[in-house]
N, CA, C and O atoms as CSV, one atom per row, in Angstrom:
chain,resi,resn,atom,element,x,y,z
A,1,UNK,N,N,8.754,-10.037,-0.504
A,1,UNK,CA,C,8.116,-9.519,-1.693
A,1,UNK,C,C,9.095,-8.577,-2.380
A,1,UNK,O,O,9.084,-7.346,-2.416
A,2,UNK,N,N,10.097,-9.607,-3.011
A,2,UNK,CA,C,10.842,-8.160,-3.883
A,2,UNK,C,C,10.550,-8.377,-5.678
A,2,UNK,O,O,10.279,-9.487,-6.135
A,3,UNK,N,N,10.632,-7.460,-6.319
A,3,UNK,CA,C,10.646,-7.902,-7.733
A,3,UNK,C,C,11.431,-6.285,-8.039
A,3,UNK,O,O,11.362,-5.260,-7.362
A,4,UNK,N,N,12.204,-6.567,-9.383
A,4,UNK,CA,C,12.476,-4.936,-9.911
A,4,UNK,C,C,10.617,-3.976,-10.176
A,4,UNK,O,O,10.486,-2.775,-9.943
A,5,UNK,N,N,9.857,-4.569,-10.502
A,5,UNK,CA,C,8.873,-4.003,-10.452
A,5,UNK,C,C,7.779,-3.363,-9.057
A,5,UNK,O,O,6.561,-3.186,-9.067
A,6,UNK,N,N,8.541,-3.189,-8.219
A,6,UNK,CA,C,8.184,-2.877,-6.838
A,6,UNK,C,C,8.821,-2.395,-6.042
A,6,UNK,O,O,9.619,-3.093,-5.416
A,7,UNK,N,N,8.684,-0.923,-5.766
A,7,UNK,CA,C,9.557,-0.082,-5.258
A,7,UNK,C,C,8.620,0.241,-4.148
A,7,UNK,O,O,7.483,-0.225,-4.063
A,8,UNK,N,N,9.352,1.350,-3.010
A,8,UNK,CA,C,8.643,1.616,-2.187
A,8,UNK,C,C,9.695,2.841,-1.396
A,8,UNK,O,O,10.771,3.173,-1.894
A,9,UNK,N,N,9.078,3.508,0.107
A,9,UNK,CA,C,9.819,4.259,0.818
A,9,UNK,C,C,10.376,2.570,1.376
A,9,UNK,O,O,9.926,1.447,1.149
A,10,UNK,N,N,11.942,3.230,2.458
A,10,UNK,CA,C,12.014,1.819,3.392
A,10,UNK,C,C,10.851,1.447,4.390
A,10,UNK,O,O,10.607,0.287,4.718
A,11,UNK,N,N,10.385,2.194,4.692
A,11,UNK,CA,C,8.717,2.252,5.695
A,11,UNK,C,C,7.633,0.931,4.934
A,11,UNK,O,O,6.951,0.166,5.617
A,12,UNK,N,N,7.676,0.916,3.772
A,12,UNK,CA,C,6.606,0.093,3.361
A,12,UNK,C,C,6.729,-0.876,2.732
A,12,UNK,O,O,5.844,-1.632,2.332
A,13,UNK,N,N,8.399,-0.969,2.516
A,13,UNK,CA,C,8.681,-2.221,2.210
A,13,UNK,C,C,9.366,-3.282,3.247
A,13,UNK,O,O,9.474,-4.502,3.120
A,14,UNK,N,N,9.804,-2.412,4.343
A,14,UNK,CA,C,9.810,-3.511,5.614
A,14,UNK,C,C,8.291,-3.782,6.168
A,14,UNK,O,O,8.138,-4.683,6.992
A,15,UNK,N,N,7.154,-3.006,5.719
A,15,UNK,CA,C,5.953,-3.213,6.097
A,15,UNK,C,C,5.750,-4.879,5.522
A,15,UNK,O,O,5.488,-5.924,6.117
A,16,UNK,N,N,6.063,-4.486,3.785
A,16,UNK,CA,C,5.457,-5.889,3.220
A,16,UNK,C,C,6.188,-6.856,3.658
A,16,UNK,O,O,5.646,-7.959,3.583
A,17,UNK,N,N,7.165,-6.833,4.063
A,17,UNK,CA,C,7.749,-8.255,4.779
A,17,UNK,C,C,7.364,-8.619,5.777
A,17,UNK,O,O,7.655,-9.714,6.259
A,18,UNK,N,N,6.607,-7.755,6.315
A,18,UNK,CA,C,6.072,-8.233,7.774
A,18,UNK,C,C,5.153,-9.318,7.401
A,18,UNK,O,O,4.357,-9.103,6.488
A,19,UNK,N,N,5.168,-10.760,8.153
A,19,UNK,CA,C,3.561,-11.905,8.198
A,19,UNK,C,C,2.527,-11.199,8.014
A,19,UNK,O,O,1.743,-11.453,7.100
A,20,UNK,N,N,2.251,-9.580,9.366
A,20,UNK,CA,C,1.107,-9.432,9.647
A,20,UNK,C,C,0.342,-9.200,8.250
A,20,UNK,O,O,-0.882,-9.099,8.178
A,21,UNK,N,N,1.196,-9.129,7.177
A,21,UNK,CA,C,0.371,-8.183,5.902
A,21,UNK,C,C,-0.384,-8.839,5.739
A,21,UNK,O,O,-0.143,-10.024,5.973
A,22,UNK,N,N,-1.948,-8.396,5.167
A,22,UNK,CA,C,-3.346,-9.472,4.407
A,22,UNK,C,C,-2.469,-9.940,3.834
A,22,UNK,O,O,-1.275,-9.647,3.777
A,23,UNK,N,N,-3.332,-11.057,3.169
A,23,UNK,CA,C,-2.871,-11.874,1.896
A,23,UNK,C,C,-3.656,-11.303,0.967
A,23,UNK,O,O,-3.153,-11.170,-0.149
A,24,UNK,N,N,-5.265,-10.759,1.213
A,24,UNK,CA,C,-5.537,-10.262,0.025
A,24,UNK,C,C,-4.638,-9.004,-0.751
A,24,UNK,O,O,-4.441,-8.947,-1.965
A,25,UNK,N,N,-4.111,-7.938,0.356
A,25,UNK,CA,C,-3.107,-7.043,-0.379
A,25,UNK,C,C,-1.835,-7.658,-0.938
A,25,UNK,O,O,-1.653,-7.620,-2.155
A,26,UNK,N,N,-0.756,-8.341,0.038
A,26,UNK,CA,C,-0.294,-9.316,-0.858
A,26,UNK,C,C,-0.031,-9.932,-1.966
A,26,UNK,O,O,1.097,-10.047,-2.447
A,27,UNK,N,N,-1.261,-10.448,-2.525
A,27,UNK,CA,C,-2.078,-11.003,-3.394
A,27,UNK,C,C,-2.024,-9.875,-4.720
A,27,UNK,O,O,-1.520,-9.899,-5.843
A,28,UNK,N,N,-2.675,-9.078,-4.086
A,28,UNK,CA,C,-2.841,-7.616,-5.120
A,28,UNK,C,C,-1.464,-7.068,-5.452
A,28,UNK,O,O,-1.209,-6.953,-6.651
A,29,UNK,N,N,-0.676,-6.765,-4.698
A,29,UNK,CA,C,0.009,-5.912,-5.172
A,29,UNK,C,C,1.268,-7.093,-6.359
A,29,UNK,O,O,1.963,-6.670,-7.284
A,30,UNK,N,N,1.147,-8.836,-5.779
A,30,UNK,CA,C,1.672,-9.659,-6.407
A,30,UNK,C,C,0.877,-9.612,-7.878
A,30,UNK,O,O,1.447,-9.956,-8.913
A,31,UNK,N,N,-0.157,-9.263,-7.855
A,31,UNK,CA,C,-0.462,-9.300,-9.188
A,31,UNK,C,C,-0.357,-8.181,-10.161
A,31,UNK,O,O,-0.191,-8.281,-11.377
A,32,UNK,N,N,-0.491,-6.965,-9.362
A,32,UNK,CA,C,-0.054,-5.754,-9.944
A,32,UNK,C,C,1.570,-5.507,-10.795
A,32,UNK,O,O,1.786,-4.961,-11.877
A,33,UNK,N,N,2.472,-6.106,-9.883
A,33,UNK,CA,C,3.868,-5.855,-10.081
A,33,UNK,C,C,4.087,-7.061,-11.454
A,33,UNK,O,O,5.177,-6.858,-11.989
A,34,UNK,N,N,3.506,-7.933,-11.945
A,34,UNK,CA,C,3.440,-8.810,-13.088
A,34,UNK,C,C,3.793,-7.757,-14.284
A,34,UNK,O,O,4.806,-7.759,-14.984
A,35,UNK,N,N,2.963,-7.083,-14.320
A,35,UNK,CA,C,2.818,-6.386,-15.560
A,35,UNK,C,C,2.989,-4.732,-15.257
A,35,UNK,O,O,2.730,-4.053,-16.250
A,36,UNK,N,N,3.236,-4.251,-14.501
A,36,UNK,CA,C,3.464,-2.626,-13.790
A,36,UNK,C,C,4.297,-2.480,-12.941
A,36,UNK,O,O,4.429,-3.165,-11.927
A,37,UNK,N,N,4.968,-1.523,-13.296
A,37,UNK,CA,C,6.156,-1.152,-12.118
A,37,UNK,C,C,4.941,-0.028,-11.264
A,37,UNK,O,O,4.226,0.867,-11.714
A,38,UNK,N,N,5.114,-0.540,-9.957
A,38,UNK,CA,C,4.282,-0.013,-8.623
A,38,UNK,C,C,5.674,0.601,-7.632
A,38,UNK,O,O,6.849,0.239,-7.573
A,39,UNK,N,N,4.879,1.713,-6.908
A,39,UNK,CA,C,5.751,2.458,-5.694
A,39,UNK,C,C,5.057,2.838,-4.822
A,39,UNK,O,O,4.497,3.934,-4.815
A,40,UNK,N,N,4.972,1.832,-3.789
A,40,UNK,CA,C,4.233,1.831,-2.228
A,40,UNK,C,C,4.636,2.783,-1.454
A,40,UNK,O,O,5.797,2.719,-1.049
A,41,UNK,N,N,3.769,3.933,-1.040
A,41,UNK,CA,C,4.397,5.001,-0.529
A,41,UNK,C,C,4.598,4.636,1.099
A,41,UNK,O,O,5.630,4.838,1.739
A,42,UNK,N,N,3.010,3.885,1.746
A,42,UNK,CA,C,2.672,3.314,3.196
A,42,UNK,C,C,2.342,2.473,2.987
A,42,UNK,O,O,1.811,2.255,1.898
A,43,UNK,N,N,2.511,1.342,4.133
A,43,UNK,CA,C,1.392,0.446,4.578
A,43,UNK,C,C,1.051,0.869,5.873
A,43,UNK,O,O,-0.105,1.263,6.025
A,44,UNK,N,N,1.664,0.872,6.653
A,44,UNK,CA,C,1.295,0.892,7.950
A,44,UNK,C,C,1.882,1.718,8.468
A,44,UNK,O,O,1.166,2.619,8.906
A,45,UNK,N,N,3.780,1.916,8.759
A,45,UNK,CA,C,4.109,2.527,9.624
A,45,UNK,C,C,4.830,3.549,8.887
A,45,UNK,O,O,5.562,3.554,7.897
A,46,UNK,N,N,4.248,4.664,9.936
A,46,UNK,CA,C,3.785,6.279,9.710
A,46,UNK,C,C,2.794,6.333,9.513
A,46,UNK,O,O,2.724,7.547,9.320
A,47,UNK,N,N,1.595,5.898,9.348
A,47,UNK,CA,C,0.438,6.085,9.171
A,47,UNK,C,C,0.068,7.062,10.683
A,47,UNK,O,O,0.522,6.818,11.801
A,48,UNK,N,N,-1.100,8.466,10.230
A,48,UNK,CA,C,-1.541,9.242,10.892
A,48,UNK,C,C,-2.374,8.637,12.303
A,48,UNK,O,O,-2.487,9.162,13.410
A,49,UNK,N,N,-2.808,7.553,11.881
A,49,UNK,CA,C,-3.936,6.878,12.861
A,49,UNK,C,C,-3.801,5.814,13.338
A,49,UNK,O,O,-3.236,4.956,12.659
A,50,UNK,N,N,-4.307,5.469,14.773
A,50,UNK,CA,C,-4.119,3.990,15.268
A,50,UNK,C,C,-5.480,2.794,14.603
A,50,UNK,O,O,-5.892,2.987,13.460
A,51,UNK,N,N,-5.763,2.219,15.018
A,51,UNK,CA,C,-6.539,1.316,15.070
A,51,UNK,C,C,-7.987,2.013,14.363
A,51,UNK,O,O,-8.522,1.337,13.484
A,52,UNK,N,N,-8.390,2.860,14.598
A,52,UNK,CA,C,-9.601,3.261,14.092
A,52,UNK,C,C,-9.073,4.983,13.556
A,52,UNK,O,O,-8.100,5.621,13.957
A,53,UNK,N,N,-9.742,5.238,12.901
A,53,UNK,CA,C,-9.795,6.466,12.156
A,53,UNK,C,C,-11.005,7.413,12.966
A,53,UNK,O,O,-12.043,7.002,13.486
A,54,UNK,N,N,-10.602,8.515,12.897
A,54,UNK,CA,C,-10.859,10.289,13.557
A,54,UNK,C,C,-12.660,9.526,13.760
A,54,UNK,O,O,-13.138,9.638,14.888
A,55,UNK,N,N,-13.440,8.884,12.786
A,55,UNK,CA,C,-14.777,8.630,12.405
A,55,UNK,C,C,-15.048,7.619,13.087
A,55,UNK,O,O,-16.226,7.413,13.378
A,56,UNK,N,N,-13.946,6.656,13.551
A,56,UNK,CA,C,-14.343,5.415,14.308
A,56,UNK,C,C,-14.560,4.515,13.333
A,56,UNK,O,O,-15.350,3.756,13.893
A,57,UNK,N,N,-14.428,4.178,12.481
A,57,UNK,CA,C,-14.197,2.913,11.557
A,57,UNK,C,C,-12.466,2.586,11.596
A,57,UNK,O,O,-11.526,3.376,11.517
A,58,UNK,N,N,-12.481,1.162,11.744
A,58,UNK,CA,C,-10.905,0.477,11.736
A,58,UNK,C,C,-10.261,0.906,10.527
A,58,UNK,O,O,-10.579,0.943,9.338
A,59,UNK,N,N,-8.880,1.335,11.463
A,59,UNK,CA,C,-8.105,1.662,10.068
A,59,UNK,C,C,-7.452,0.867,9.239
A,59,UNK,O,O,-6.244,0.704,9.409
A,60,UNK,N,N,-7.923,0.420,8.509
A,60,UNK,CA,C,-7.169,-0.899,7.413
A,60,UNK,C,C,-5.487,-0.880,7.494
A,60,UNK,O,O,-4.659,-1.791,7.485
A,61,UNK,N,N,-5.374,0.534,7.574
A,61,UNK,CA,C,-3.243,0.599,7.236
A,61,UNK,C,C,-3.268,0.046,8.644
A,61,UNK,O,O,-2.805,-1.089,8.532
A,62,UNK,N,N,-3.535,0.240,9.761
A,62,UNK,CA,C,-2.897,0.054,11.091
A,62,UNK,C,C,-3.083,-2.134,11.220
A,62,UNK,O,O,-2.498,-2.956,11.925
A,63,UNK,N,N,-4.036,-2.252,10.280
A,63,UNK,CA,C,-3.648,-3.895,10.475
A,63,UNK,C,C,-3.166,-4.828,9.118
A,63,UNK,O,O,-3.296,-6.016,8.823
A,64,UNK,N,N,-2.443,-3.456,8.354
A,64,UNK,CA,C,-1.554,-4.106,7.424
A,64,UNK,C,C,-2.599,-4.508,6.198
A,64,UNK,O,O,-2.350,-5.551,5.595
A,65,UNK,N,N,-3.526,-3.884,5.880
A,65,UNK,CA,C,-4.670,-4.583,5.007
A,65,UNK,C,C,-4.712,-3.488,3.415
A,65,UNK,O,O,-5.301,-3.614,2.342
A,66,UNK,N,N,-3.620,-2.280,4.061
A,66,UNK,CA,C,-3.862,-1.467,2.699
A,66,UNK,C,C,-2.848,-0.387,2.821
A,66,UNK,O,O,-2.380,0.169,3.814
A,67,UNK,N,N,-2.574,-0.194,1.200
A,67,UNK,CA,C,-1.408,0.757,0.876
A,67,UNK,C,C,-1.728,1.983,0.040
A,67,UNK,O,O,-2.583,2.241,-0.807
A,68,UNK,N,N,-0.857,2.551,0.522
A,68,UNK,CA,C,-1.082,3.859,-0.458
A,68,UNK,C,C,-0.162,3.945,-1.544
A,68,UNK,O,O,0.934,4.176,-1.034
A,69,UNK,N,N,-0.037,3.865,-2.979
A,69,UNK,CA,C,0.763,3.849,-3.997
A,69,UNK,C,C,1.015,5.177,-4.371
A,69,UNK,O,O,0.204,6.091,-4.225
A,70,UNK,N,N,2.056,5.280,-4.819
A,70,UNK,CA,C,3.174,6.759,-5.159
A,70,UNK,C,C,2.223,6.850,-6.726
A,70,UNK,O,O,1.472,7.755,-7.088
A,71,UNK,N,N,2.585,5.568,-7.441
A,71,UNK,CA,C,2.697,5.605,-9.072
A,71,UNK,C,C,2.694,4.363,-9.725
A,71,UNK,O,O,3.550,3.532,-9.421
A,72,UNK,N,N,2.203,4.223,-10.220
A,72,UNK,CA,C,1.724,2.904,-11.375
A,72,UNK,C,C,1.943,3.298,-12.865
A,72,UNK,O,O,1.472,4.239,-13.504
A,73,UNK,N,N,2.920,2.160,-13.283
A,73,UNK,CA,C,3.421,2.506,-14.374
A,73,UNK,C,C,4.668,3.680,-14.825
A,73,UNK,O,O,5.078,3.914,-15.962
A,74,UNK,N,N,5.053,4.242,-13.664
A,74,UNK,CA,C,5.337,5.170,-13.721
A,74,UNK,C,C,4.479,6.345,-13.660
A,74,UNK,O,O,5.281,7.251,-13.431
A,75,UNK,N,N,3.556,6.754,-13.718
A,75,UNK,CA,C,2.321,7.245,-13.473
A,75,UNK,C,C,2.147,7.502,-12.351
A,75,UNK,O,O,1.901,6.578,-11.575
A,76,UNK,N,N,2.221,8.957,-11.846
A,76,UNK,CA,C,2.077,9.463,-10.481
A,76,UNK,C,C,-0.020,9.019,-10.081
A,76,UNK,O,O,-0.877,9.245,-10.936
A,77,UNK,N,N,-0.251,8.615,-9.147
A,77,UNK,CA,C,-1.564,8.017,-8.703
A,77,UNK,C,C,-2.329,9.353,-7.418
A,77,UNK,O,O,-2.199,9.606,-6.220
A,78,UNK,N,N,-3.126,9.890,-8.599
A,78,UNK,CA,C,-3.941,10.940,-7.612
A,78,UNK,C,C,-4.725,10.839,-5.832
A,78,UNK,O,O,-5.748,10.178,-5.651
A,79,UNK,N,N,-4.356,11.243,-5.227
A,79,UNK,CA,C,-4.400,11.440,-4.158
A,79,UNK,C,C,-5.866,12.262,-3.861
A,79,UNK,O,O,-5.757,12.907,-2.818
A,80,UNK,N,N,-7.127,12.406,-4.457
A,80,UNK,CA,C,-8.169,12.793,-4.363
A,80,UNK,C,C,-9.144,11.889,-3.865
A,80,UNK,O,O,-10.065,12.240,-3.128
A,81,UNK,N,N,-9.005,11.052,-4.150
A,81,UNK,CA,C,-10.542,10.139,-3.841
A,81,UNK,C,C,-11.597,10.550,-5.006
A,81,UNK,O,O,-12.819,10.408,-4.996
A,82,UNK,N,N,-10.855,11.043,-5.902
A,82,UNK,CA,C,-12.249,11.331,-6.835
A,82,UNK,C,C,-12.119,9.856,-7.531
A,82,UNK,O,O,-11.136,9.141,-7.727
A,83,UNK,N,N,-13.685,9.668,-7.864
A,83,UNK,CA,C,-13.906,8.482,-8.755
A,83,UNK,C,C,-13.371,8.415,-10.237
A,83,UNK,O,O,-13.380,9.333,-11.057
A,84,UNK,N,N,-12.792,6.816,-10.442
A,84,UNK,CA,C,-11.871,6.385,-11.831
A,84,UNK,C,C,-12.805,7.027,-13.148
A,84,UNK,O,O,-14.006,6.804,-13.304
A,85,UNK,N,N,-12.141,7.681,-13.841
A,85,UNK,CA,C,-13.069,7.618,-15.120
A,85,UNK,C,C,-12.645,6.856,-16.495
A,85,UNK,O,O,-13.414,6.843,-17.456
């Protein structure tokens, strides 16, 4: 998965080369990088948690199913969890 529109740390872009990645993220971030320059901060390794999270729900990063983005568009991407407005 390389394009000039897809940057990353080295951590998350040897992530996306890995098979194990979903295809639905995959998928996503292939469609994202079309039209937006994207910067994958994680997928997986360094991630804080193994297999399940502090709460006991599976941790999506630990089976390659989700990333955390730096910036879209150039556009630094808030780190709150507050809802899109």
């Amino acid at each position: 998965m390389t394009s000039a529109n897809l940057t990353g740390t080295p951590e998350a872009l040897g992530d996306l080369a890995d098979p194990r990645v979903d295809p639905r993220l995959r998928r996503l971030l292939e469609l994202l990088r079309v039209d937006h320059r994207i910067n994958v901060r994680l997928v997986a390794t360094g991630h804080p948690f193994g297999p399940t999270t502090p709460n006991g729900r599976p941790n999506d990063h630990f089976y390659f199913c989700a990333a955390h983005l730096d910036a879209v568009a150039g556009l630094p991407v808030a780190g709150d969890r507050s809802p899109m407005r």
